[in-house]
N, CA, C and O atoms as CSV, one atom per row, in Angstrom:
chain,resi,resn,atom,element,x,y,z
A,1,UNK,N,N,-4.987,3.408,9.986
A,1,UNK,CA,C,-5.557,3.907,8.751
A,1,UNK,C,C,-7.058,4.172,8.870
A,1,UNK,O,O,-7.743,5.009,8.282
A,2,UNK,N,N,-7.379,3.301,9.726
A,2,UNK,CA,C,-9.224,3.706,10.363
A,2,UNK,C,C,-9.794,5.392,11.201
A,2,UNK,O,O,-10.889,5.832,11.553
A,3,UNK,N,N,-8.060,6.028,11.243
A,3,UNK,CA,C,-8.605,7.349,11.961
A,3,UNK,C,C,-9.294,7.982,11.053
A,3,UNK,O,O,-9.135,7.830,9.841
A,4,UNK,N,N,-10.309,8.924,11.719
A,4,UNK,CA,C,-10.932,9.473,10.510
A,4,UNK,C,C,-10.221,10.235,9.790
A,4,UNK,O,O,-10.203,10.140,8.563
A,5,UNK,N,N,-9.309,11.385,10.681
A,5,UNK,CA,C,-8.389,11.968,9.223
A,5,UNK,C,C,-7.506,11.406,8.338
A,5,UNK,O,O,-7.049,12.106,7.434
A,6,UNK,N,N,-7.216,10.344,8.445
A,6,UNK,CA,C,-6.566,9.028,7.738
A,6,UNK,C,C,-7.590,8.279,6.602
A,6,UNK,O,O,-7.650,8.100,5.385
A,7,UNK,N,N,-8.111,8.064,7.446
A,7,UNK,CA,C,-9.336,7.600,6.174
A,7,UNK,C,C,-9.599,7.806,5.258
A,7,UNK,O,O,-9.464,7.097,4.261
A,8,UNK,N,N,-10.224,9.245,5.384
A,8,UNK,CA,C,-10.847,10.143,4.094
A,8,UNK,C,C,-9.813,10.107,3.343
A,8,UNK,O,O,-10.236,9.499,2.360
A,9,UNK,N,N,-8.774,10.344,3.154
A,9,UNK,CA,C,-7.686,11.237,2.646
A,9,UNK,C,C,-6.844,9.812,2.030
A,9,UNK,O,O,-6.093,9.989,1.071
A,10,UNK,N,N,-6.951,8.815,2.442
A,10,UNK,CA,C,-5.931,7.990,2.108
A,10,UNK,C,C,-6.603,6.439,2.530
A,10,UNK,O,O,-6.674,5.984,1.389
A,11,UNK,N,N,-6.974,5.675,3.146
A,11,UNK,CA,C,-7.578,4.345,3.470
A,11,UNK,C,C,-8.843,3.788,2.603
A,11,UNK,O,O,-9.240,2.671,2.271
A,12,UNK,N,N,-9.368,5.420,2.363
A,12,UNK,CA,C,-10.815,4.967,1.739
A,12,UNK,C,C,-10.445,4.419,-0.039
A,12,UNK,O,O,-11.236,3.948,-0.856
A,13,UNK,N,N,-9.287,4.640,-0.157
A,13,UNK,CA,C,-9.162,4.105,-1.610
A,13,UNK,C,C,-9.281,2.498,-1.950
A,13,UNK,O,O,-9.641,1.852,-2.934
A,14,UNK,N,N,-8.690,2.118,-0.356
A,14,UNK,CA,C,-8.668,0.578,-0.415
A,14,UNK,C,C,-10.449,-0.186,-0.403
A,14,UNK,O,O,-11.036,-1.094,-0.992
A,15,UNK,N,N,-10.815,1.039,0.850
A,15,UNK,CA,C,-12.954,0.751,1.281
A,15,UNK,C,C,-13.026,0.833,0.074
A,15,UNK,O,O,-13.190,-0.347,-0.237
A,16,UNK,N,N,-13.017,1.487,-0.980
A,16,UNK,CA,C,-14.418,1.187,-2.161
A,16,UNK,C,C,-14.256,-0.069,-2.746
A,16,UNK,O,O,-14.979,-0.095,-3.743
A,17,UNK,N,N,-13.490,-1.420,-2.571
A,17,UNK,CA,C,-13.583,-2.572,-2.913
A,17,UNK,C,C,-14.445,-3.076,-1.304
A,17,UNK,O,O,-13.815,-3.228,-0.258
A,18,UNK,N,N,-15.909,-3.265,-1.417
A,18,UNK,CA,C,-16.334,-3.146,-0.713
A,18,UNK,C,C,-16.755,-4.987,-0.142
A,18,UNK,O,O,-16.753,-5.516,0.970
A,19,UNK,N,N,-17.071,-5.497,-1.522
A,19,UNK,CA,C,-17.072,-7.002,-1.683
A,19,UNK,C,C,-15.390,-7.757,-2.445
A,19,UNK,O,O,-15.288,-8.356,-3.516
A,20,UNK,N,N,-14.312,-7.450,-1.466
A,20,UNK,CA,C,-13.315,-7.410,-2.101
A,20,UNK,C,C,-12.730,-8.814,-3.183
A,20,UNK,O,O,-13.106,-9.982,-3.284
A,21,UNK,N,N,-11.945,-8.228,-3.684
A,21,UNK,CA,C,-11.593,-9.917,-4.486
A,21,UNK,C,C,-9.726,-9.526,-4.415
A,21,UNK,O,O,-9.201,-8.413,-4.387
A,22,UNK,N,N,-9.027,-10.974,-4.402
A,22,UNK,CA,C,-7.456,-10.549,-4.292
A,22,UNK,C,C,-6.732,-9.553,-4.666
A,22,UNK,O,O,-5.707,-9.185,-4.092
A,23,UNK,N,N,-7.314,-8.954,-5.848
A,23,UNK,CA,C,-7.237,-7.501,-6.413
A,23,UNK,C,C,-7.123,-6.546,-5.231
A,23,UNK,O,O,-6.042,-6.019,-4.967
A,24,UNK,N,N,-8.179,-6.326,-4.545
A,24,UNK,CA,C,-8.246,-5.166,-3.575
A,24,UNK,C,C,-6.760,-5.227,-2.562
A,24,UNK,O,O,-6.065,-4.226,-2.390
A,25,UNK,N,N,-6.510,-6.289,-2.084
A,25,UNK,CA,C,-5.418,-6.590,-0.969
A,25,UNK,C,C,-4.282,-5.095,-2.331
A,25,UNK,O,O,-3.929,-4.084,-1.724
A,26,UNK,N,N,-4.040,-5.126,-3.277
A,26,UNK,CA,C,-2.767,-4.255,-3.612
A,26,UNK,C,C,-3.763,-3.166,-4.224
A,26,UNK,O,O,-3.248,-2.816,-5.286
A,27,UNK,N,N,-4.926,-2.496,-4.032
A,27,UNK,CA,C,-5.650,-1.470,-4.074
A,27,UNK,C,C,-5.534,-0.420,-3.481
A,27,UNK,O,O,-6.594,0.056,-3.074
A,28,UNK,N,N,-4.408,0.266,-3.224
A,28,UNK,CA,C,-4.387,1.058,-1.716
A,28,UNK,C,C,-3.859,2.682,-2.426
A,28,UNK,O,O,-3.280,2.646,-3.512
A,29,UNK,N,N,-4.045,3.724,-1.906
A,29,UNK,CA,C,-3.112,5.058,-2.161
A,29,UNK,C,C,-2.068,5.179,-1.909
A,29,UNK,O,O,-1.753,4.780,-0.788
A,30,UNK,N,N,-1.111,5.707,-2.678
A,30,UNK,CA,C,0.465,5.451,-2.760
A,30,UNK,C,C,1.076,6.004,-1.266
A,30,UNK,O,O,2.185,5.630,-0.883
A,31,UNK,N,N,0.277,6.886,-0.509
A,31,UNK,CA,C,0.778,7.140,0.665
A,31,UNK,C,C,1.009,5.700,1.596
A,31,UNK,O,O,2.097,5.332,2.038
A,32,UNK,N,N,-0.580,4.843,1.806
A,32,UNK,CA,C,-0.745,3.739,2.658
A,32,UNK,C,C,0.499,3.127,2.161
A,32,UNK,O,O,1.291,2.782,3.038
A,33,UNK,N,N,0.872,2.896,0.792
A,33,UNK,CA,C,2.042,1.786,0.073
A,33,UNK,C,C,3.352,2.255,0.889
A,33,UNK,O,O,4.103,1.531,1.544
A,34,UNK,N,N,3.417,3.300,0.737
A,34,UNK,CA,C,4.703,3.918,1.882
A,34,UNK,C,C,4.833,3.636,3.242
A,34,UNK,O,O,5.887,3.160,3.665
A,35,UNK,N,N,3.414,3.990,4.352
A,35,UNK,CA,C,3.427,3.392,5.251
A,35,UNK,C,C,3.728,2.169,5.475
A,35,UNK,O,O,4.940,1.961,5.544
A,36,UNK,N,N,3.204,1.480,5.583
A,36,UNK,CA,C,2.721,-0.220,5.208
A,36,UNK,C,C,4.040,-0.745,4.957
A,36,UNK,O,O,4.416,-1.639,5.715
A,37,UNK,N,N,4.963,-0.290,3.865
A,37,UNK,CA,C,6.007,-0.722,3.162
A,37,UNK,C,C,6.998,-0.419,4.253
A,37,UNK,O,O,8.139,-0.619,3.837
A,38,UNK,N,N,6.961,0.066,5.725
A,38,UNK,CA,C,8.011,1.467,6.556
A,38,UNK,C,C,8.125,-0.380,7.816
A,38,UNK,O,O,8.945,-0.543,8.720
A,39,UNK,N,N,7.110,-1.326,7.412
A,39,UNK,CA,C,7.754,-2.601,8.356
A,39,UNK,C,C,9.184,-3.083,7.988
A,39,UNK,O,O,10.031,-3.567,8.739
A,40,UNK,N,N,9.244,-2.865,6.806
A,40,UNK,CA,C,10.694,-3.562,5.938
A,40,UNK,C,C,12.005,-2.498,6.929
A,40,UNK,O,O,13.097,-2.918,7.311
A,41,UNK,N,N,11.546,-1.337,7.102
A,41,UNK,CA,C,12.605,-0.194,7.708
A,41,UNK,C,C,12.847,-0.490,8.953
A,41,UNK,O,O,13.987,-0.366,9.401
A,42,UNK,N,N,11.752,-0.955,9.762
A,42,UNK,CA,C,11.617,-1.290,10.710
A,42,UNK,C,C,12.440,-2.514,11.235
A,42,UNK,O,O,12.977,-2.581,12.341
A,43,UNK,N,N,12.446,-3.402,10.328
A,43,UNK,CA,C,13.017,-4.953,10.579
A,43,UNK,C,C,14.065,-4.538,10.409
A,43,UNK,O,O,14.832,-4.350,11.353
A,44,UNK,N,N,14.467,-4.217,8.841
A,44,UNK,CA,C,15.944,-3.782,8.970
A,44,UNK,C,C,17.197,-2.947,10.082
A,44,UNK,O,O,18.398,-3.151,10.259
A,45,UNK,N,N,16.682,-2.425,10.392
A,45,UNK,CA,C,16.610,-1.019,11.637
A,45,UNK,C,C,17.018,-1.385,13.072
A,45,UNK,O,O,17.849,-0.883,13.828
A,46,UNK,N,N,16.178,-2.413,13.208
A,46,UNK,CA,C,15.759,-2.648,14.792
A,46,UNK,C,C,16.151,-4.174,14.677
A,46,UNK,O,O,17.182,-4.554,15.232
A,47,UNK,N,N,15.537,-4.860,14.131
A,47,UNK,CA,C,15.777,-6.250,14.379
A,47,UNK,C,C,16.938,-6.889,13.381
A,47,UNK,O,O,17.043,-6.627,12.183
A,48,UNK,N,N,17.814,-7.816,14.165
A,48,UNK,CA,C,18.772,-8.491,13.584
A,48,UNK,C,C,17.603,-9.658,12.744
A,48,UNK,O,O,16.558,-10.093,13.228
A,49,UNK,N,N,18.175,-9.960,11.384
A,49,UNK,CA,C,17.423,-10.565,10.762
A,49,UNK,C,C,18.221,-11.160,9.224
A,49,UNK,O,O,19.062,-10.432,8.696
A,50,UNK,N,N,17.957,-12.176,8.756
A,50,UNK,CA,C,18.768,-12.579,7.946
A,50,UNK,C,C,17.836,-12.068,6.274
A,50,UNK,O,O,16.789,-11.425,6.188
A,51,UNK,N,N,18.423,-12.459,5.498
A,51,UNK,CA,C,17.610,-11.229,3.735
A,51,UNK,C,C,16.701,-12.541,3.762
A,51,UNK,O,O,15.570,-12.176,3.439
A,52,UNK,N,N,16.712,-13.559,3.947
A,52,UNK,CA,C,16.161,-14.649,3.296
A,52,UNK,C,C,14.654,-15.042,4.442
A,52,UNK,O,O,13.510,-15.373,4.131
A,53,UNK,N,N,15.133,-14.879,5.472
A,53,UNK,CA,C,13.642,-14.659,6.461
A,53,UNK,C,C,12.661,-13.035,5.769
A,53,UNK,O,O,11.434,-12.987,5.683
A,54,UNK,N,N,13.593,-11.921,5.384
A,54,UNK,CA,C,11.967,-11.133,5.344
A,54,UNK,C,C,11.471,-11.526,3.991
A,54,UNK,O,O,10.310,-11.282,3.659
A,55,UNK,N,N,12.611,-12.336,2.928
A,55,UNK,CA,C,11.923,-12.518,1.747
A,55,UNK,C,C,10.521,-13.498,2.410
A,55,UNK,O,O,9.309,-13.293,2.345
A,56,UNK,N,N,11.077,-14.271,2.851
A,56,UNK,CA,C,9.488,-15.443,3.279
A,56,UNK,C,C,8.619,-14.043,4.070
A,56,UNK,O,O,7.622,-13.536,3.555
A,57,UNK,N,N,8.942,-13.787,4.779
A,57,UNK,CA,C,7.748,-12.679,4.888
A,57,UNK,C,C,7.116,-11.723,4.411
A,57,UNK,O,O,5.981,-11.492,4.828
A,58,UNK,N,N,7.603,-11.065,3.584
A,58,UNK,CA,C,7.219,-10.412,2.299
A,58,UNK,C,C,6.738,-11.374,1.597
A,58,UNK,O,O,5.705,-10.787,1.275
A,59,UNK,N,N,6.645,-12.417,1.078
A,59,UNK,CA,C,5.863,-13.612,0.611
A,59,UNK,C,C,4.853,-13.772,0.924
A,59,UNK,O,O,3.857,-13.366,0.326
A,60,UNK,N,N,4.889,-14.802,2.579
A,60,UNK,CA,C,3.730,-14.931,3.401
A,60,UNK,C,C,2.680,-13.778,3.274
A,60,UNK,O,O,1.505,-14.144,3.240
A,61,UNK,N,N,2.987,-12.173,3.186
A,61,UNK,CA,C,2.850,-11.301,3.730
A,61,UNK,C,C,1.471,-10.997,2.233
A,61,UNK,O,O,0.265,-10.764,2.162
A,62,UNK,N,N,2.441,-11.163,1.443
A,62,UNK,CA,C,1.565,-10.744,-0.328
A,62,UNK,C,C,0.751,-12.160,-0.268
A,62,UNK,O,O,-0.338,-12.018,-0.824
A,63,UNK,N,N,0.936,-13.417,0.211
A,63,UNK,CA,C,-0.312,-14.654,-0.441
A,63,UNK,C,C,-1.274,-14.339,1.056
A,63,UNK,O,O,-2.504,-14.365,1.005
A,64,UNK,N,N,-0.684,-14.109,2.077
A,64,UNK,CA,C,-2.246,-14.132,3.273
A,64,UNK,C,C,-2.855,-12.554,2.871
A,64,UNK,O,O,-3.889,-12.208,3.443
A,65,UNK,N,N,-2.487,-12.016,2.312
A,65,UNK,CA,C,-3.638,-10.295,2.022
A,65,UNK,C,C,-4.184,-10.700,0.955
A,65,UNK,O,O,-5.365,-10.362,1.034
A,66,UNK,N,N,-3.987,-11.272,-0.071
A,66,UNK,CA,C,-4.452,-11.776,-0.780
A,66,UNK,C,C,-5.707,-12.564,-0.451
A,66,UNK,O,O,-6.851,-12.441,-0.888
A,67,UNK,N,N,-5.216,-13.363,0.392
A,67,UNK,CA,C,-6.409,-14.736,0.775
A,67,UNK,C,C,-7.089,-13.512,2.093
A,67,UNK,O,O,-8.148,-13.982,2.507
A,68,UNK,N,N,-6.906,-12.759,2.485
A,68,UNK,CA,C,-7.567,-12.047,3.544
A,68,UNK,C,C,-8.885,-11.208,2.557
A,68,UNK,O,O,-10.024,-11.104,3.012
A,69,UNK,N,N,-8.529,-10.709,1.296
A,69,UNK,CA,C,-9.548,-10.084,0.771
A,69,UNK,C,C,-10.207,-11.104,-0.761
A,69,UNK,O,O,-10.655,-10.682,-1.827
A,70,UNK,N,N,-10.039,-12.337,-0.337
A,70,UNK,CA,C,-10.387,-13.567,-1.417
A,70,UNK,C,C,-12.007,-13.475,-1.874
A,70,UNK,O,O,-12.464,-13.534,-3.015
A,71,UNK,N,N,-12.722,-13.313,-0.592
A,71,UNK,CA,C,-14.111,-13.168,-1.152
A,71,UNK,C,C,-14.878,-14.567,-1.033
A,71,UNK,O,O,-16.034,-14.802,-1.385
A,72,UNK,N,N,-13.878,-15.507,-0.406
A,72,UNK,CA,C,-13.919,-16.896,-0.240
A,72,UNK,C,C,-13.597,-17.154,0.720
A,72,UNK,O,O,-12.846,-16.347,1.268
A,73,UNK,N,N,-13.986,-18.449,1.488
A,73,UNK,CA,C,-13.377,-18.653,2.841
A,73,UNK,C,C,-12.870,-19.996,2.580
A,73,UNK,O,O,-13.434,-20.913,1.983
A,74,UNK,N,N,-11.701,-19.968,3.130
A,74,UNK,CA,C,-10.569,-21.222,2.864
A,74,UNK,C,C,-11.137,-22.838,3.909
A,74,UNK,O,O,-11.281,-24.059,3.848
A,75,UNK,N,N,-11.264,-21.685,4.753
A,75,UNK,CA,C,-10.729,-22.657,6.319
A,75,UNK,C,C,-12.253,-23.509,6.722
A,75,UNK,O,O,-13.226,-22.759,6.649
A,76,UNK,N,N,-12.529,-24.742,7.069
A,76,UNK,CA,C,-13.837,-25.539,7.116
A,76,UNK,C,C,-14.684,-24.922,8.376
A,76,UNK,O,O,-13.990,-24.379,9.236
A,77,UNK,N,N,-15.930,-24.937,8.564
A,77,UNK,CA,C,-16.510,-24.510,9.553
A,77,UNK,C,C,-15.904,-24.512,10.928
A,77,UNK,O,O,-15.780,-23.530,11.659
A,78,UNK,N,N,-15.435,-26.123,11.257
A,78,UNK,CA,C,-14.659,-26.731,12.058
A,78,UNK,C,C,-13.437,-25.804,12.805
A,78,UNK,O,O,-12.965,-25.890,13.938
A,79,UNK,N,N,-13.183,-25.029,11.857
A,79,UNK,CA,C,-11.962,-23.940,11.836
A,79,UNK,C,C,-11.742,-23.294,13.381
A,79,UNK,O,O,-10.817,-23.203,14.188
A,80,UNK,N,N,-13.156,-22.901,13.296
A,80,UNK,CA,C,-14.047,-21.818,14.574
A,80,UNK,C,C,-13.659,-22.349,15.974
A,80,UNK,O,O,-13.549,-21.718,17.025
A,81,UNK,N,N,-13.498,-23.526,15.754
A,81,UNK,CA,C,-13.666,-24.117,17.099
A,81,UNK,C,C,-12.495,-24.617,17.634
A,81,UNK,O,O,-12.571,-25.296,18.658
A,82,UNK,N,N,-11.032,-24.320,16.929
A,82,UNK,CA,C,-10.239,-24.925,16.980
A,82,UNK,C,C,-9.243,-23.893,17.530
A,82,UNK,O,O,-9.340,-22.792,16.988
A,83,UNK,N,N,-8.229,-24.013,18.564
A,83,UNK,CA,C,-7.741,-23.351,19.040
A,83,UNK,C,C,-6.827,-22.360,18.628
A,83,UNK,O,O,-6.231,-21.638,19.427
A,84,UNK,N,N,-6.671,-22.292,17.125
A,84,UNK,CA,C,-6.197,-21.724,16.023
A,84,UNK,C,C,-7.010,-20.497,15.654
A,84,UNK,O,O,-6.856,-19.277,15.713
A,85,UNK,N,N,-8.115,-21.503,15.174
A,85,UNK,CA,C,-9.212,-20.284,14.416
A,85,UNK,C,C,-9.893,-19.722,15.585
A,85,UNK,O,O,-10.902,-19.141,15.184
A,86,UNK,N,N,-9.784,-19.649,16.792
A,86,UNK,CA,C,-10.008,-18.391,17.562
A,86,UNK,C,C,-9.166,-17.154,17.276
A,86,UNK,O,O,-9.422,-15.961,17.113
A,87,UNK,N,N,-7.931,-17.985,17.277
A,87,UNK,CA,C,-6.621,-16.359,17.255
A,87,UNK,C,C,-6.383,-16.080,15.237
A,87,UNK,O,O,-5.713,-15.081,14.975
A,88,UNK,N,N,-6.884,-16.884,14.023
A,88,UNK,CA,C,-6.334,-16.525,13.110
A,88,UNK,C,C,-7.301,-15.901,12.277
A,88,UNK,O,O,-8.406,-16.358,11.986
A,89,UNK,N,N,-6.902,-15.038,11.986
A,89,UNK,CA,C,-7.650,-14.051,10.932
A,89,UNK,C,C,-8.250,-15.253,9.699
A,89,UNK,O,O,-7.510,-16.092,9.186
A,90,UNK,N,N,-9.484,-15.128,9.437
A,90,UNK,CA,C,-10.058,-15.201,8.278
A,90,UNK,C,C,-10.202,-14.844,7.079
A,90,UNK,O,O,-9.614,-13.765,7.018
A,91,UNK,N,N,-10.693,-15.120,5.913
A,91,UNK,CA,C,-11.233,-14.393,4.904
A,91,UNK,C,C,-12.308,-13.744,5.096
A,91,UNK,O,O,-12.466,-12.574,4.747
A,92,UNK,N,N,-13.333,-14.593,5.793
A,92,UNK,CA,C,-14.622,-14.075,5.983
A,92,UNK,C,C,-15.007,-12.870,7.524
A,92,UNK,O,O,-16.066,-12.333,7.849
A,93,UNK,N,N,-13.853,-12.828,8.052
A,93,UNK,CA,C,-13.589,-11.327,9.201
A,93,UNK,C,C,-13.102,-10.683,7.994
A,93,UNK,O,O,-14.143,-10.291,7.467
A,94,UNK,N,N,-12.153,-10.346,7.258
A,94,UNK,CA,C,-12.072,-8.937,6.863
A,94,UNK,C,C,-13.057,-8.994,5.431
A,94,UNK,O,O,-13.375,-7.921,4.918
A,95,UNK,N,N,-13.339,-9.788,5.055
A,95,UNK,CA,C,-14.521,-9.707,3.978
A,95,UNK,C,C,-15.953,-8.769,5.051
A,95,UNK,O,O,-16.741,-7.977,4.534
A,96,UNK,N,N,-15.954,-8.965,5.838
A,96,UNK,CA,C,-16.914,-8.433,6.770
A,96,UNK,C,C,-16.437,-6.930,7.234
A,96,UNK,O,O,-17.232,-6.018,7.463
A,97,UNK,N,N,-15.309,-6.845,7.314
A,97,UNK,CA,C,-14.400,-5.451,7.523
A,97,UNK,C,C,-14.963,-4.738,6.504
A,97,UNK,O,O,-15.775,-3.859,6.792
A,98,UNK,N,N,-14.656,-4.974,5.270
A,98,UNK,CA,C,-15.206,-4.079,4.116
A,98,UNK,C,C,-16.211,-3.721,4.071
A,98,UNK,O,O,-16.457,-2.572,3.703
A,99,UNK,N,N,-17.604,-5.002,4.604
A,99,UNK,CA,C,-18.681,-4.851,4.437
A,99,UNK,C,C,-19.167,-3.444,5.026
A,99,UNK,O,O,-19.586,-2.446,4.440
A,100,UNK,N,N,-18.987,-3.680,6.259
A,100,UNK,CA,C,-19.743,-3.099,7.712
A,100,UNK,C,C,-18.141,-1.963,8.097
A,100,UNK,O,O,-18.526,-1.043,8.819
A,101,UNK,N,N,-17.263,-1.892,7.931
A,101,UNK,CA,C,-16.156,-0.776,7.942
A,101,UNK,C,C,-15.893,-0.377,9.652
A,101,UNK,O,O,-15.180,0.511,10.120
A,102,UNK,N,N,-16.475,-1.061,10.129
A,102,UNK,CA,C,-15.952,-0.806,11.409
A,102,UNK,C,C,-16.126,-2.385,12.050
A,102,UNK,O,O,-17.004,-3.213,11.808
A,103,UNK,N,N,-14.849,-2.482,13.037
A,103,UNK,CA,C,-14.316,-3.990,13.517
A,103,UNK,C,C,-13.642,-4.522,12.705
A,103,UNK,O,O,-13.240,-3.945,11.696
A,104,UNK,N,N,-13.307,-6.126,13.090
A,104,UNK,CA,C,-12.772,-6.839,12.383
A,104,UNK,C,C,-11.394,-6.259,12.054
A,104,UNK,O,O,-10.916,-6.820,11.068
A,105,UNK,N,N,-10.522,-5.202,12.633
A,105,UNK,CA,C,-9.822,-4.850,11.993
A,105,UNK,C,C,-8.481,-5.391,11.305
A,105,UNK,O,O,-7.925,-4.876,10.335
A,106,UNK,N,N,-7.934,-6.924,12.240
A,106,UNK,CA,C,-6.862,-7.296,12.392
A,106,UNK,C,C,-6.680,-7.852,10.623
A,106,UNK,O,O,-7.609,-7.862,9.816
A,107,UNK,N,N,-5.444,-8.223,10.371
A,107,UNK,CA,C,-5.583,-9.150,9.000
A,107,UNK,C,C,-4.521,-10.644,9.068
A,107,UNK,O,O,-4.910,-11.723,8.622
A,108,UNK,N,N,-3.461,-10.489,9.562
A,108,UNK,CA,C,-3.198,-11.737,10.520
A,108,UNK,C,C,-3.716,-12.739,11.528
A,108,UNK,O,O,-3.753,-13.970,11.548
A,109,UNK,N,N,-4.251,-11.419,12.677
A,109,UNK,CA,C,-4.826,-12.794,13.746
A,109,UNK,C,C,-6.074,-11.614,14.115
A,109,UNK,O,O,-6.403,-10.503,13.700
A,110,UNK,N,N,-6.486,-12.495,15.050
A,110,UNK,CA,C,-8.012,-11.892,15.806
A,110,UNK,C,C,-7.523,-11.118,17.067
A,110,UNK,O,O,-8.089,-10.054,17.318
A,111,UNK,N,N,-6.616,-11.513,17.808
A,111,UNK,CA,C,-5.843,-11.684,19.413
A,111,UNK,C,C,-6.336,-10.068,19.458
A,111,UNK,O,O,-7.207,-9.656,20.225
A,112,UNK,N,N,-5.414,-9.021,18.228
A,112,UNK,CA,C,-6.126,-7.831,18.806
A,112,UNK,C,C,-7.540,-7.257,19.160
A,112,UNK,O,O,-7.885,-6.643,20.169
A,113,UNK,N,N,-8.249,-7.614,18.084
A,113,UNK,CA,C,-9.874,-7.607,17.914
A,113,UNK,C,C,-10.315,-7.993,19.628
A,113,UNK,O,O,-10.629,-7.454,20.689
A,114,UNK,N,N,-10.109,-9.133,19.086
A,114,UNK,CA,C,-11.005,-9.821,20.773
A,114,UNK,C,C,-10.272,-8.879,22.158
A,114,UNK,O,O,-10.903,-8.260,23.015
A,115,UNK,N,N,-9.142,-8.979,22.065
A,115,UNK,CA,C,-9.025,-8.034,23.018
A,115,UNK,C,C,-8.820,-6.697,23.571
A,115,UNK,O,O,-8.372,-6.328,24.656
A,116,UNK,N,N,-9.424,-5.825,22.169
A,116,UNK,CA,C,-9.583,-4.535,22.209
A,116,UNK,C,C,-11.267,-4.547,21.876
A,116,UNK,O,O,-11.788,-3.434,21.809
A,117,UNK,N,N,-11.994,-5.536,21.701
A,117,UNK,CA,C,-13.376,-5.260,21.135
A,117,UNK,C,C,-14.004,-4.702,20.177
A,117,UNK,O,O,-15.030,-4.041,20.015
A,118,UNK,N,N,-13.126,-5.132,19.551
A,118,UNK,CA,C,-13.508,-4.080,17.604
A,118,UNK,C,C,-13.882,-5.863,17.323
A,118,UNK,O,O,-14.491,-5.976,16.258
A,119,UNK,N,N,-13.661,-7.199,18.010
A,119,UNK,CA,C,-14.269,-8.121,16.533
A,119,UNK,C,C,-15.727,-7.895,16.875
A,119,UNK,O,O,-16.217,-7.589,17.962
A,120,UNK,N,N,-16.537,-8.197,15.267
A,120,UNK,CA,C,-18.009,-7.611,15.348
A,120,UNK,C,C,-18.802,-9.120,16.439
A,120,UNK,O,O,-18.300,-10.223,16.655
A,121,UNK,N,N,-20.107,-8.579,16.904
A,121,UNK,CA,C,-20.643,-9.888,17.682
A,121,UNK,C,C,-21.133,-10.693,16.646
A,121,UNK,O,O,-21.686,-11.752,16.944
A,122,UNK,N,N,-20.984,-10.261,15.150
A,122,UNK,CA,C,-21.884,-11.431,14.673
A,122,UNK,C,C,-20.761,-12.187,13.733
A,122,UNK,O,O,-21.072,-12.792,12.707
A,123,UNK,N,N,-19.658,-12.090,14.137
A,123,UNK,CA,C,-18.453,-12.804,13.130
A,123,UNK,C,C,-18.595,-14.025,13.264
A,123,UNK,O,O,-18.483,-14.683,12.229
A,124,UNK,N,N,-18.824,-14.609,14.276
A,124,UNK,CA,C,-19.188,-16.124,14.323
A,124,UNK,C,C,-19.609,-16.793,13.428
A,124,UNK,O,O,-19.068,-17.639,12.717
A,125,UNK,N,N,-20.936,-16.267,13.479
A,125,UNK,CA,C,-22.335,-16.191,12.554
A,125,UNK,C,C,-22.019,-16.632,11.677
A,125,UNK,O,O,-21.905,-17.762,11.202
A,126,UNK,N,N,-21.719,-14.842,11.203
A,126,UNK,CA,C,-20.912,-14.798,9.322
A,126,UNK,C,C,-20.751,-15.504,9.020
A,126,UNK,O,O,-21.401,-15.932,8.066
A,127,UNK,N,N,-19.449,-16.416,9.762
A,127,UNK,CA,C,-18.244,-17.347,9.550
A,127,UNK,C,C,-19.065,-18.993,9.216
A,127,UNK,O,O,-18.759,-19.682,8.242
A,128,UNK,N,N,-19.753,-19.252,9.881
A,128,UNK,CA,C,-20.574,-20.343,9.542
A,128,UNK,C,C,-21.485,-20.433,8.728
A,128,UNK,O,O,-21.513,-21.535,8.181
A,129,UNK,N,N,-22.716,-19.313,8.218
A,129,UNK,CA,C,-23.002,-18.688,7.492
A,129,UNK,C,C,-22.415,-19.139,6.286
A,129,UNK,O,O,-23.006,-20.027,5.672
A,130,UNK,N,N,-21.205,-18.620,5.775
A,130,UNK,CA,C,-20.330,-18.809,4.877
A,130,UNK,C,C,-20.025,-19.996,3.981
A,130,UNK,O,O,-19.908,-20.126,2.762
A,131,UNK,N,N,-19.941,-20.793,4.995
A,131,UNK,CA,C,-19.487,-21.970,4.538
A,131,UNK,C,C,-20.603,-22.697,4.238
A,131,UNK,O,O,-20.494,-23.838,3.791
C-alpha cells in the first residue's frame, strides 16, 4: 500500500490520521478494506483451517491494529531488550510509521523491517523515549 501509485489513490486515507488513535486502525478506503479483507480468501482457499481458528484471528487481528495505532505504548521499556520485543511490533513503531511515513512498516512483528531495512535508526530511541 506504500507504492506510490497505491498510496495516493488509496493508503493515504489511512496517513491523514497522522498522530493515530484506535479509530485510525478501521480508517482506511473501501478499496484497502477489500484488499486487506482478500487474507480471509486466502486462508480459506489454500489453507486447511478450522471456522473457529480464523474467528480468533480475525479477533487477534481487530484488538492488535487497534493497539498498533493506540497512541500509547503498552509494553515496559524492558520490552526492548527482551527477545520478544526485538521481533514484536509495537505501538510506538507504527505510531512512528504515521509520523515520519516511511519505515516501520510491519504491524505484527519487526522480523521484516530489520531484515529488509525499512525499521527507522531511531526506533529504539522513540521507544524509550516513550515510556
Amino acid at each position: 500500500m506504500h507504492h506510490p501509485k497505491l498510496y495516493r489513490f488509496v493508503h493515504l486515507v489511512h496517513h491523514q490520521s497522522r498522530n493515530p488513535s484506535p479509530w485510525a486502525a478501521f480508517a482506511f478506503h473501501p478499496l484497502e478494506a477489500v484488499v486487506e479483507a482478500g487474507i480471509v480468501f486466502v486462508i480459506a482457499f489454500i489453507l486447511p483451517f478450522h471456522g473457529t481458528a480464523l474467528l480468533a484471528f480475525l479477533i487477534f487481528m481487530t484488538f492488535y491494529n487497534a493497539y498498533g495505532h493506540l497512541g500509547y505504548e503498552l509494553y515496559s521499556k524492558n520490552f526492548l531488550r527482551s527477545a520478544l520485543g526485538r521481533w514484536v511490533n509495537t505501538s510506538v513503531a507504527h505510531n512512528h510509521h504515521h509520523e515520519k511515513f516511511n519505515g516501520n512498516y510491519g504491524l505484527y512483528f519487526l522480523f521484516w523491517d530489520r531484515w529488509m531495512g525499512t525499521l527507522r535508526e531511531d526506533y529504539d530511541a522513540v521507544f524509550v523515549e516513550q515510556k
